[in-house]
MDAnalysis code that builds the backbone (N, CA, C; Angstrom):
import MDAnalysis as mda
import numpy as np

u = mda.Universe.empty(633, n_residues=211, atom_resindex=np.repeat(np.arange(211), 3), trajectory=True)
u.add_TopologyAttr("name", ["N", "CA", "C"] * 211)
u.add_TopologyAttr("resid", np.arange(1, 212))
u.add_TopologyAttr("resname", ["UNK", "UNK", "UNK", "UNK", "UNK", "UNK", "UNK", "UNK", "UNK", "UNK", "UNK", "UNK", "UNK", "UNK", "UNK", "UNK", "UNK", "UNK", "UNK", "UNK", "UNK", "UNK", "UNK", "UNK", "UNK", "UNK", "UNK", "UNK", "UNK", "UNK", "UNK", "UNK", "UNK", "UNK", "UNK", "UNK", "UNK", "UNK", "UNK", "UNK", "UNK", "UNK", "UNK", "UNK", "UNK", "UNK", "UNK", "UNK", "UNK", "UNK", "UNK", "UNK", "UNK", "UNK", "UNK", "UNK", "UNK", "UNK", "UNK", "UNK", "UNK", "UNK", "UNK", "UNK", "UNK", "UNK", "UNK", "UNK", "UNK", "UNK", "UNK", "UNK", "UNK", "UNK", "UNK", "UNK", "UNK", "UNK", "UNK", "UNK", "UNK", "UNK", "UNK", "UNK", "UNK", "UNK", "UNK", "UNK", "UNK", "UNK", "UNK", "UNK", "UNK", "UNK", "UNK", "UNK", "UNK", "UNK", "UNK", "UNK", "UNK", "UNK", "UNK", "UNK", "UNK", "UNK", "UNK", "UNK", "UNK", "UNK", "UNK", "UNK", "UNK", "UNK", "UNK", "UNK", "UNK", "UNK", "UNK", "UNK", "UNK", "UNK", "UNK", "UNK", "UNK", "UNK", "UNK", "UNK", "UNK", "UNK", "UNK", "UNK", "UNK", "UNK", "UNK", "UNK", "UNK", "UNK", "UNK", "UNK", "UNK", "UNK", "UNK", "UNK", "UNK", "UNK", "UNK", "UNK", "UNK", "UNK", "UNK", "UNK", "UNK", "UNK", "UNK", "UNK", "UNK", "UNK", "UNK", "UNK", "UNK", "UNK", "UNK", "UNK", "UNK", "UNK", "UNK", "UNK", "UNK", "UNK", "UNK", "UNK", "UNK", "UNK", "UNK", "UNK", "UNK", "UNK", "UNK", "UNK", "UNK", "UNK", "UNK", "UNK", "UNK", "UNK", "UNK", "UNK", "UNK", "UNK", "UNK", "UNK", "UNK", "UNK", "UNK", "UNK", "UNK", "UNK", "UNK", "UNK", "UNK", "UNK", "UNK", "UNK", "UNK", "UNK", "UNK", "UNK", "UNK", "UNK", "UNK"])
u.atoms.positions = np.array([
    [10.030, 6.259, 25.802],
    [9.854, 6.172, 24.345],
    [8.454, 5.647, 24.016],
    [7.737, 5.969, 22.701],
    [6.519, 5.695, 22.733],
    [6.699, 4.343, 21.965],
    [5.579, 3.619, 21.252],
    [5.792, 2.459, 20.144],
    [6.706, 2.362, 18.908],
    [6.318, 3.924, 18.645],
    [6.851, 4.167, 17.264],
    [8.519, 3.882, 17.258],
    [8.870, 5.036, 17.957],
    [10.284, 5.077, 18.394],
    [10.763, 3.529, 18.844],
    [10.310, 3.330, 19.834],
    [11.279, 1.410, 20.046],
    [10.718, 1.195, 18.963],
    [9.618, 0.820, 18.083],
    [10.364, -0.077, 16.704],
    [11.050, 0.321, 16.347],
    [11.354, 1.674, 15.866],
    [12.713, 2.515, 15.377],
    [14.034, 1.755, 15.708],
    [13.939, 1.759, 16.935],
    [15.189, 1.673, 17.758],
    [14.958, -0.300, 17.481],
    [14.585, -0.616, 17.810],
    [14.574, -2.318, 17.693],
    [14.853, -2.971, 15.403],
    [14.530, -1.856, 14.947],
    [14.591, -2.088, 13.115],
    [16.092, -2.177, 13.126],
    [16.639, -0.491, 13.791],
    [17.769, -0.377, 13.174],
    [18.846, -1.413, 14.099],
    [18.774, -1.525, 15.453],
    [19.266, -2.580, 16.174],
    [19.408, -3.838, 15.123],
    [18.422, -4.536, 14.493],
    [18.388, -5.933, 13.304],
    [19.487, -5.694, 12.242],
    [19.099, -4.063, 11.721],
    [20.421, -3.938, 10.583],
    [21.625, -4.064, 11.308],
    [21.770, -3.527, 12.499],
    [23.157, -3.551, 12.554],
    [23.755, -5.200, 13.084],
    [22.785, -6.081, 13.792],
    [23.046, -7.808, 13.769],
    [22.727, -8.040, 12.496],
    [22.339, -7.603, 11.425],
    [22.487, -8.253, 9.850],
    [24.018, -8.523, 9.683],
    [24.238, -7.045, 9.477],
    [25.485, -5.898, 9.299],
    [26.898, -6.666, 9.495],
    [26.664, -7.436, 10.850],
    [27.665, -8.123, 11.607],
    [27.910, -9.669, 11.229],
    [26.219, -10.418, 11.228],
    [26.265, -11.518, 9.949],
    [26.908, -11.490, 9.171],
    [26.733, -10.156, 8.316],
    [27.753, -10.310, 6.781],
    [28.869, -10.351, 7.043],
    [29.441, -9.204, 7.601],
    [30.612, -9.554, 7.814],
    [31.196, -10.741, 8.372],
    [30.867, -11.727, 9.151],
    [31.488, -12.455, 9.737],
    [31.243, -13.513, 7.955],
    [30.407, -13.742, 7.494],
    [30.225, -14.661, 6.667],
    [31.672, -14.439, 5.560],
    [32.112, -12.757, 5.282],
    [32.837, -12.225, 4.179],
    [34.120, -12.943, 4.935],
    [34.236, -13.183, 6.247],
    [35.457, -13.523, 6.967],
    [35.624, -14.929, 6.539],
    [34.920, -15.380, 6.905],
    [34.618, -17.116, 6.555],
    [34.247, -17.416, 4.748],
    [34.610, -16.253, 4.314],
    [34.627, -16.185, 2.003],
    [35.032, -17.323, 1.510],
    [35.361, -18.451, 2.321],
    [35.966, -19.957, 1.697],
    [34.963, -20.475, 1.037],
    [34.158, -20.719, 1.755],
    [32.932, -21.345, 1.370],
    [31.831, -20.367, 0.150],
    [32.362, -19.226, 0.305],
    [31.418, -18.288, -0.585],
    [30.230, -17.214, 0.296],
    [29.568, -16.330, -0.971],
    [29.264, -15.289, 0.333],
    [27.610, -15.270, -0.200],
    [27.004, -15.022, 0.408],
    [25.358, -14.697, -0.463],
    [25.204, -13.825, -1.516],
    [24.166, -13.874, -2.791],
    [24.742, -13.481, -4.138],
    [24.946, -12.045, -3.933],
    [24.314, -10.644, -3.513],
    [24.411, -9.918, -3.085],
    [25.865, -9.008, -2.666],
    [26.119, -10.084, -1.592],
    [27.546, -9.870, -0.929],
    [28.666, -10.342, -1.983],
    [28.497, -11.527, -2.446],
    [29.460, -11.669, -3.795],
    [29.511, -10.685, -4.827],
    [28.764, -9.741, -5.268],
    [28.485, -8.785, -6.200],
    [29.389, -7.881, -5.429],
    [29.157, -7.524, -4.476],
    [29.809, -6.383, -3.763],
    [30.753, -6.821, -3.482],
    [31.276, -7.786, -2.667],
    [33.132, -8.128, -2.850],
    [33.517, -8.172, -4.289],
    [32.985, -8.206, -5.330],
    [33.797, -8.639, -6.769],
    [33.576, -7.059, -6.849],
    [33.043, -5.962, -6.453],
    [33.010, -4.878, -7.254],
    [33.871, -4.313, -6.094],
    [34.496, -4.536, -5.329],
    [35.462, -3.960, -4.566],
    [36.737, -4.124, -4.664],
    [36.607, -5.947, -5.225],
    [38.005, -6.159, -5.637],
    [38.510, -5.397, -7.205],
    [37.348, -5.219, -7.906],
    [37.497, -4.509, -9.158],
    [37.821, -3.163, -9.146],
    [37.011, -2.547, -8.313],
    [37.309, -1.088, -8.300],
    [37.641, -0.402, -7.531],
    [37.939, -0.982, -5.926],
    [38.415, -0.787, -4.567],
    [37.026, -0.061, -3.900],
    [37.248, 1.279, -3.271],
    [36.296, 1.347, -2.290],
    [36.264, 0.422, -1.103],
    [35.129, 0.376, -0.302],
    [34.661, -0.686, 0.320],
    [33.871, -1.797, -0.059],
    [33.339, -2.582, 0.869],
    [32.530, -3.615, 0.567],
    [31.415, -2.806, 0.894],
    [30.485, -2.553, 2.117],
    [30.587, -1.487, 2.967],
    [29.719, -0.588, 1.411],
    [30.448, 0.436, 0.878],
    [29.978, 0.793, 0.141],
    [29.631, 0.942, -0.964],
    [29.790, -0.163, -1.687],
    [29.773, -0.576, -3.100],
    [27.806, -1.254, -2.485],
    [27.611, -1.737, -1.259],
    [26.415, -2.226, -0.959],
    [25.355, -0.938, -0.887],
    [26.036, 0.079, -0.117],
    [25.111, 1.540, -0.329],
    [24.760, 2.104, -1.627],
    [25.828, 1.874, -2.408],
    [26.088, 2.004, -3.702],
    [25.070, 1.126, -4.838],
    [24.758, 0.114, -4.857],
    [24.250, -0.986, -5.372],
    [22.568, -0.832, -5.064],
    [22.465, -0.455, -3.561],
    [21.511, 0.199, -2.952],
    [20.569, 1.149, -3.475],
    [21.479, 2.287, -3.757],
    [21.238, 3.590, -4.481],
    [20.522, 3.230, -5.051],
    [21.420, 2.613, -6.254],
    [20.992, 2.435, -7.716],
    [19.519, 1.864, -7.800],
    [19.408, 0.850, -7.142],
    [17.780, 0.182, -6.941],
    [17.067, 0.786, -6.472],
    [17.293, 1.769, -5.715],
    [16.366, 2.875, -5.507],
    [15.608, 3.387, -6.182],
    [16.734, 3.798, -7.398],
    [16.689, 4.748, -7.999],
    [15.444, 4.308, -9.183],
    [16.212, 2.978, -9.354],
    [15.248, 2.235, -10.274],
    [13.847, 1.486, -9.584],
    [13.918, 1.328, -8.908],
    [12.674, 1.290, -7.861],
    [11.937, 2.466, -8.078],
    [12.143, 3.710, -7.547],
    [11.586, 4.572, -7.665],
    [10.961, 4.916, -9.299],
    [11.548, 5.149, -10.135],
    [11.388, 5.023, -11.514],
    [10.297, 3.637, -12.087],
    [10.368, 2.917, -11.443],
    [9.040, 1.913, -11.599],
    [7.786, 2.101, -10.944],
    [8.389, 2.384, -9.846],
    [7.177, 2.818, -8.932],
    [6.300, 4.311, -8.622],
    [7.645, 5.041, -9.770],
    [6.820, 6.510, -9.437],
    [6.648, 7.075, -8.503],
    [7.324, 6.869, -7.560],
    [7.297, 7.667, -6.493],
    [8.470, 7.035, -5.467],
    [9.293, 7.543, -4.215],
    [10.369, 7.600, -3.670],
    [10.033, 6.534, -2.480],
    [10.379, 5.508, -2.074],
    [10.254, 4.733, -1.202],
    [10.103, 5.403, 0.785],
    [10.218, 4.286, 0.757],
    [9.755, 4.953, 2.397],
    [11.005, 5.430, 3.167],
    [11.292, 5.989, 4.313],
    [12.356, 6.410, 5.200],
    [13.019, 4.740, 5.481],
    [12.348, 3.806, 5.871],
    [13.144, 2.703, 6.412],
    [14.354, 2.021, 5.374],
    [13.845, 2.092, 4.103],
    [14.267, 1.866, 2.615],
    [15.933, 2.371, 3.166],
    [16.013, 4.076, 2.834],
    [17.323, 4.507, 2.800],
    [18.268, 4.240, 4.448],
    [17.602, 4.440, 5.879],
    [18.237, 3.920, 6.865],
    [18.351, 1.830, 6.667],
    [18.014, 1.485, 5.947],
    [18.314, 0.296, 5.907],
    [19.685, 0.207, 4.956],
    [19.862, 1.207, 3.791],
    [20.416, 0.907, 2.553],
    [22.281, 1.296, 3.642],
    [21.752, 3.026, 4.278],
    [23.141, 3.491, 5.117],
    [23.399, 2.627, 5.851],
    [22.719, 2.117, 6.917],
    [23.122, 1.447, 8.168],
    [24.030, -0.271, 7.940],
    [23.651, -0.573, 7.264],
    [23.938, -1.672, 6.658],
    [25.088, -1.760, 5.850],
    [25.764, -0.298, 4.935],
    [26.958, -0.036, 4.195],
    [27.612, 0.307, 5.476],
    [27.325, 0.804, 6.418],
    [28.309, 1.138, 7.482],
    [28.509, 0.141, 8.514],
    [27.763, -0.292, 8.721],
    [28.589, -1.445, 9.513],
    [28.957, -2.336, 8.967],
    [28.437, -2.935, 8.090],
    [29.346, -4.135, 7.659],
    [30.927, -3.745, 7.264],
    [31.347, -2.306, 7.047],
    [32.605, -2.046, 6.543],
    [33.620, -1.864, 8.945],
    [32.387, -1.650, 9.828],
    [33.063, -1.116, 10.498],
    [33.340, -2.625, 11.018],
    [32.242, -3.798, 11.299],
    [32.767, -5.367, 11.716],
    [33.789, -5.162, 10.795],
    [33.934, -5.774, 9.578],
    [34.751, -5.686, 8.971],
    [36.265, -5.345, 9.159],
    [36.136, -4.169, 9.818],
    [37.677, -3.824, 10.355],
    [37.809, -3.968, 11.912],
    [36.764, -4.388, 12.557],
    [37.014, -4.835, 14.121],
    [37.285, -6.344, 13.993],
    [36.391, -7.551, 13.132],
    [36.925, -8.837, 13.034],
    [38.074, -9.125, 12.675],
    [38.861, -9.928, 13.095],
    [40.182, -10.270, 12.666],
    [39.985, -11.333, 11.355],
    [40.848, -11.351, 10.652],
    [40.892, -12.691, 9.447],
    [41.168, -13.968, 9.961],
    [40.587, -14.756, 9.412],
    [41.018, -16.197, 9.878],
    [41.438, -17.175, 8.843],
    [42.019, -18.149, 9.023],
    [43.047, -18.663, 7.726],
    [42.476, -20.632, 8.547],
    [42.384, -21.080, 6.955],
    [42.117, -22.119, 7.109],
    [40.518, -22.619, 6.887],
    [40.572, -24.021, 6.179],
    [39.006, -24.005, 6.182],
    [38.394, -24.694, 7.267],
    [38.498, -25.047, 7.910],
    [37.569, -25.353, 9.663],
    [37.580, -23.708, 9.952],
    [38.823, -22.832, 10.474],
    [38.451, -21.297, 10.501],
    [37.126, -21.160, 10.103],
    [36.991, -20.724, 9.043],
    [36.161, -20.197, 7.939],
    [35.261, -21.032, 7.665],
    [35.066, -22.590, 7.923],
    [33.232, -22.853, 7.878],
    [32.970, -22.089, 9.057],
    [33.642, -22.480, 10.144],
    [32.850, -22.458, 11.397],
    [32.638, -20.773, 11.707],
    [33.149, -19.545, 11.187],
    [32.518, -18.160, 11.294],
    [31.436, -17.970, 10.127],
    [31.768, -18.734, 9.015],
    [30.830, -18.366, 8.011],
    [29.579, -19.102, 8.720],
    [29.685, -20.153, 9.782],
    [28.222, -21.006, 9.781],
    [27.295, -19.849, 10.864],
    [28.235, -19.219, 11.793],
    [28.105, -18.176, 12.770],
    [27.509, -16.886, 12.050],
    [28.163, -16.916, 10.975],
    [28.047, -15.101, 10.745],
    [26.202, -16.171, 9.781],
    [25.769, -17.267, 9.421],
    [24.588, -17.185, 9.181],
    [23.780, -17.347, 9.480],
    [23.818, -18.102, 11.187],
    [22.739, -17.625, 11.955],
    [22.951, -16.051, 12.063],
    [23.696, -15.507, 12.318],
    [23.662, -14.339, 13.238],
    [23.233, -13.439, 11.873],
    [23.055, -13.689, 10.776],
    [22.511, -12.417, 9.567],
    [21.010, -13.481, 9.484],
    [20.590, -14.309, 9.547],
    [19.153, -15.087, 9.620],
    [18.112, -13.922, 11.132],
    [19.170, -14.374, 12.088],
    [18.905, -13.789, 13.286],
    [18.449, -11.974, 13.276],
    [19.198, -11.468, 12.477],
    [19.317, -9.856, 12.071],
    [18.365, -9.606, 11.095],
    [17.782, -10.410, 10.439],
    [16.455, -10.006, 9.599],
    [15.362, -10.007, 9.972],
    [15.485, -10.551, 10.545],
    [13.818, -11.438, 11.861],
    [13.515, -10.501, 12.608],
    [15.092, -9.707, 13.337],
    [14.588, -8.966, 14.056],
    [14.380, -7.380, 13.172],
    [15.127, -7.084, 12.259],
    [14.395, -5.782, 11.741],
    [13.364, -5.835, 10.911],
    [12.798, -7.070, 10.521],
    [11.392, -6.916, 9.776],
    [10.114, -7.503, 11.113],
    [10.887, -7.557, 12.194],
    [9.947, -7.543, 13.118],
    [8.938, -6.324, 12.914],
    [9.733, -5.341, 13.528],
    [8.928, -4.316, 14.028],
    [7.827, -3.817, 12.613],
    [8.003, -3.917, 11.738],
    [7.231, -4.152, 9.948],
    [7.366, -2.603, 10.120],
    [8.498, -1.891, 9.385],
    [8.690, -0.706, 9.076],
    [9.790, -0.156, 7.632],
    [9.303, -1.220, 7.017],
    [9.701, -1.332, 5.786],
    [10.756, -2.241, 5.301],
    [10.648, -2.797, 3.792],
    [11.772, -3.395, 3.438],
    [12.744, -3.057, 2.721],
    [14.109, -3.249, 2.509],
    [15.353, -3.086, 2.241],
    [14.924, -2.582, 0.820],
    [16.203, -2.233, 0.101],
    [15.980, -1.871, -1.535],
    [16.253, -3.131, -2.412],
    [16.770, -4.420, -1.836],
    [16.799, -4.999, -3.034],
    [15.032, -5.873, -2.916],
    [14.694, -5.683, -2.083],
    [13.069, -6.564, -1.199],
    [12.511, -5.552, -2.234],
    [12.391, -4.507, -2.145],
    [11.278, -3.443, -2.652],
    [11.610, -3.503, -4.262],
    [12.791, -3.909, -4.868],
    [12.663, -4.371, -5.981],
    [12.294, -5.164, -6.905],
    [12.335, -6.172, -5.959],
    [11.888, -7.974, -5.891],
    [10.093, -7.437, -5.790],
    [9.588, -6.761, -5.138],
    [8.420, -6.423, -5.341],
    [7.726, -5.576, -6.182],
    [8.713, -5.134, -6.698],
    [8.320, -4.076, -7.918],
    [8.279, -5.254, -9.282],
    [9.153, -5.961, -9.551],
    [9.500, -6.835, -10.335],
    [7.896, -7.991, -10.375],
    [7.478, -8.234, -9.465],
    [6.416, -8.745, -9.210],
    [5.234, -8.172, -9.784],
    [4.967, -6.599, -9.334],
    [4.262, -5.838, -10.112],
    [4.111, -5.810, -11.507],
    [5.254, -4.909, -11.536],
    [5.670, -4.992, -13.136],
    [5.565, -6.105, -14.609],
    [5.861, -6.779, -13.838],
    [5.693, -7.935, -15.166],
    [5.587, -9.792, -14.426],
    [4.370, -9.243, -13.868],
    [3.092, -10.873, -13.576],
    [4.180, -11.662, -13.354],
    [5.666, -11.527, -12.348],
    [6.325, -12.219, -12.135],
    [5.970, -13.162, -10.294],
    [5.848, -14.565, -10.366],
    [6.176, -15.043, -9.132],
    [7.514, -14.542, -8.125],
    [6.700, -14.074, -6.462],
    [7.015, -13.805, -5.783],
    [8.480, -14.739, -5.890],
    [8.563, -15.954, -5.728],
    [10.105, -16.931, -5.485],
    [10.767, -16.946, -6.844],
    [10.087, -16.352, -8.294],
    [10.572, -16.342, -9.648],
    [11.808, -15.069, -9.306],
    [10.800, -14.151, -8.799],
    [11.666, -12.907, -8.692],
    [12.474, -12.674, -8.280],
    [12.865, -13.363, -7.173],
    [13.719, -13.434, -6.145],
    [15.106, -14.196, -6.497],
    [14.478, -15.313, -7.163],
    [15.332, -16.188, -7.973],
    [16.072, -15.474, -8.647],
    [15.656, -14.873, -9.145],
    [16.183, -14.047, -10.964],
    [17.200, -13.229, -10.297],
    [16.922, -12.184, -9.416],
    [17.671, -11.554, -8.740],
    [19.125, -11.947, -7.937],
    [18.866, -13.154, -6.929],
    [19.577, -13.702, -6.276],
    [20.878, -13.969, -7.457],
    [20.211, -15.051, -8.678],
    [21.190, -15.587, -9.767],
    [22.227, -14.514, -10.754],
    [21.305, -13.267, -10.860],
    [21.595, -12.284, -11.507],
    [23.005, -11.687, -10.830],
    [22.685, -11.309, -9.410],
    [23.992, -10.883, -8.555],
    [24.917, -11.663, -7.984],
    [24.581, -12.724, -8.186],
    [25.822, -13.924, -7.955],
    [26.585, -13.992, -9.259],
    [25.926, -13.974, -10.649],
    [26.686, -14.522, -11.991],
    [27.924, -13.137, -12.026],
    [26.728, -12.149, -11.880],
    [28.089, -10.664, -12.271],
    [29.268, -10.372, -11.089],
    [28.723, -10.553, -9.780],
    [29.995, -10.981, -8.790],
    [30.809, -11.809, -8.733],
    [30.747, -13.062, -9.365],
    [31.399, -13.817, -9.568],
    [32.145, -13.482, -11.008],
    [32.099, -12.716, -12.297],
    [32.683, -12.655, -13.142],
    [33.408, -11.231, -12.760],
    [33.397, -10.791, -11.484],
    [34.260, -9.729, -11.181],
    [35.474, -10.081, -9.784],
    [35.308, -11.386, -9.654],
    [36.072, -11.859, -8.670],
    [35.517, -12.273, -7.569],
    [34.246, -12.284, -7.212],
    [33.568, -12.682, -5.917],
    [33.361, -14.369, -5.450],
    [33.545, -14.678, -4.452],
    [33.861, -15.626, -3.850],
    [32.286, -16.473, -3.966],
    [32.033, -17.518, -5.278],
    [30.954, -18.091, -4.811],
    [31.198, -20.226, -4.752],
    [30.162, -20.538, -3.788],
    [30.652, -21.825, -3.624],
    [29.408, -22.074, -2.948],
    [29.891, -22.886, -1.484],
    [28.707, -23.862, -1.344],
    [27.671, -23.309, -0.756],
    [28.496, -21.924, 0.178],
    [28.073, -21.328, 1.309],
    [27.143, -20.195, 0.257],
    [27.380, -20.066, -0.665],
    [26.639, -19.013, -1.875],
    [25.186, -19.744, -1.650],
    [25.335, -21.363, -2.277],
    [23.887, -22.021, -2.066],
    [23.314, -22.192, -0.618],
    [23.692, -22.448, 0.220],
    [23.383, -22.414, 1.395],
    [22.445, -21.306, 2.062],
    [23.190, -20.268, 1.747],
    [22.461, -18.791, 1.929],
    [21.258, -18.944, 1.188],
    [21.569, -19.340, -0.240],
    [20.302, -19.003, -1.300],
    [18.711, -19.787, -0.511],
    [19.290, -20.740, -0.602],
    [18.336, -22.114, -0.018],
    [18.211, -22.322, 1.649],
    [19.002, -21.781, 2.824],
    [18.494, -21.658, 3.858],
    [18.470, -20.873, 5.061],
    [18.771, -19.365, 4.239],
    [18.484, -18.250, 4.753],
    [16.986, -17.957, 5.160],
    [16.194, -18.167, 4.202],
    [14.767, -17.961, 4.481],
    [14.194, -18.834, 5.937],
    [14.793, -19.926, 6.117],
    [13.812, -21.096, 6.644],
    [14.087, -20.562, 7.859],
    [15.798, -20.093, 8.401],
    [16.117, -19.821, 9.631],
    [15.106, -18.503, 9.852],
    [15.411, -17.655, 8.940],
    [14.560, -16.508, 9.553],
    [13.077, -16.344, 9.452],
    [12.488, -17.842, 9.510],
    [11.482, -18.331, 9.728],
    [11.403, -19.326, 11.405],
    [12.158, -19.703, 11.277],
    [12.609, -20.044, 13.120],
    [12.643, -18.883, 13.733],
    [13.545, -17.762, 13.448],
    [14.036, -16.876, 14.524],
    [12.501, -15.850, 14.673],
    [11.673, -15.478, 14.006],
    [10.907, -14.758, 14.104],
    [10.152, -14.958, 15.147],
    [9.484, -16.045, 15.622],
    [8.027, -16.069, 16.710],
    [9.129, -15.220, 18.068],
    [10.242, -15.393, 17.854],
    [11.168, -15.419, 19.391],
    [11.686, -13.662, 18.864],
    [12.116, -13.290, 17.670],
    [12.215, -11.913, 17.547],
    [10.591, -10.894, 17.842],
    [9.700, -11.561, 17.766],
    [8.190, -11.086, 18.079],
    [8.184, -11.035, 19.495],
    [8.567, -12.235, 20.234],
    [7.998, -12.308, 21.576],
    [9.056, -10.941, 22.294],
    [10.231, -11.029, 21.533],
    [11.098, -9.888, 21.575],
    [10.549, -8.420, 22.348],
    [10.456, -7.937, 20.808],
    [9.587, -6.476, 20.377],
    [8.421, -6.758, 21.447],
    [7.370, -7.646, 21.605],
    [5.972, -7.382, 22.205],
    [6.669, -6.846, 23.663],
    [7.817, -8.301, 24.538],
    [8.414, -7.507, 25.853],
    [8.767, -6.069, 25.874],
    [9.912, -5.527, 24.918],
    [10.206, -4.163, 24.640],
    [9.118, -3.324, 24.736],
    [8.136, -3.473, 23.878],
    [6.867, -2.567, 24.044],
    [6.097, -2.282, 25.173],
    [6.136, -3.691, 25.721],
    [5.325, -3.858, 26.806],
    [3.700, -4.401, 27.035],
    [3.575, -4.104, 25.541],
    [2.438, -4.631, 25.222],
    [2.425, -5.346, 24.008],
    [1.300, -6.157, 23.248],
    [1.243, -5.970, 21.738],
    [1.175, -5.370, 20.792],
    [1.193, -5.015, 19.572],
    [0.773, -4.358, 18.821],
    [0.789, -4.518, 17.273],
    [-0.618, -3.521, 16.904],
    [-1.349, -4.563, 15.186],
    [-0.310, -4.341, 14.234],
    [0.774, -3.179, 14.405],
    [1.432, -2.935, 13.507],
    [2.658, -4.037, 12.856],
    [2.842, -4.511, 14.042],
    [4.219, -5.283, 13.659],
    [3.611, -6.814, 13.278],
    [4.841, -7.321, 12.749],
    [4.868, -8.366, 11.977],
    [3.565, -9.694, 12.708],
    [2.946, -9.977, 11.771],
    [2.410, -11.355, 12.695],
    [3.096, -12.534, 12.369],
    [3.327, -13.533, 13.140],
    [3.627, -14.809, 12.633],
    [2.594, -15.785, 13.042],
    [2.465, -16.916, 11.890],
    [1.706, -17.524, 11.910],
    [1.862, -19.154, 12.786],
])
């Protein structure tokens, strides 16, 4: 395989340890789910479907409106991030078993957030684009002279308030995510880098630097 291809293969590898994060976190829903994932469990419990795909779904739509801000159609990594990510989290989902009780359920929700911290690090390793709600959060930035952590904010709060007024599970583990999702996948990165450089075999300018 040449460079291109293993990042390929090492991006979509991250979605699918995201993929598996979430789900384990939706298992451990006591504590609450990240605002995102709360939007999408409350619009599943509302209208059935999946979880799974109400996220492809949700996806779309920011696309769509992404695109419409931006005037033009996002990159290939955009939509394999938006599929890969509605599909596995629905397929963990039905391979994890439920667990009952709250020791259960901190202790997979604390698991499923390293292991989705762990799953971002490694697909924004290889730097081959970001997700649709990232590319919105950056459009939003564009668009109207908004701060990078304003935007993010707005967003995060935005899909937690309407998941939660559709039934979605939010609590401590909601803030937790909000406030220390970033920092881990600020740990996991130098070690998802040293990763990718072994895989490659060499270095290279394309992928992510850490500082």
């Amino acid at each position: 395989m040449n460079n291109l291809t293993k990042r390929w293969f090492f991006y979509v590898v991250g979605l699918v340890i995201l993929a598996l994060g979430i789900a384990l976190t939706i298992k451990g829903r006591l504590l609450g789910l990240g605002s995102w994932d709360v939007l999408h469990y409350g619009l599943w419990q509302t209208f059935g479907l999946t979880i799974g795909s109400w996220a492809i779904i949700t996806g779309a739509i920011i696309v769509l409106l992404t695109s419409i801000g931006r005037k033009q159609w996002p990159k290939l990594g955009v939509y394999i991030n938006m599929f890969a990510i509605g599909i596995f989290i629905d397929v963990f989902n039905w391979l994890i078993p439920e667990v009952e009780g709250w020791v259960a359920h901190s202790l997979i929700f604390t698991l499923g957030l390293f292991v989705m911290a762990f799953g971002v690090a490694f697909y924004i390793t290889p730097n081959l684009g970001a997700g649709p709600r990232d590319t919105l959060m950056l459009v939003m930035v564009e668009k109207f002279n908004m701060k990078l952590s304003a935007a993010r904010n707005l967003m995060e709060l935005g899909a937690a308030v309407l998941g939660f007024l559709l039934g979605g599970p939010v609590f401590i583990g909601t803030v937790i995510i909000i406030l220390g999702l970033g920092k881990l996948i600020e740990l996991f990165l130098p070690f998802t880098r040293k990763l990718l450089v072994a895989f490659l075999g060499s270095d290279d300018p394309n992928i992510i630097k850490v500082n």
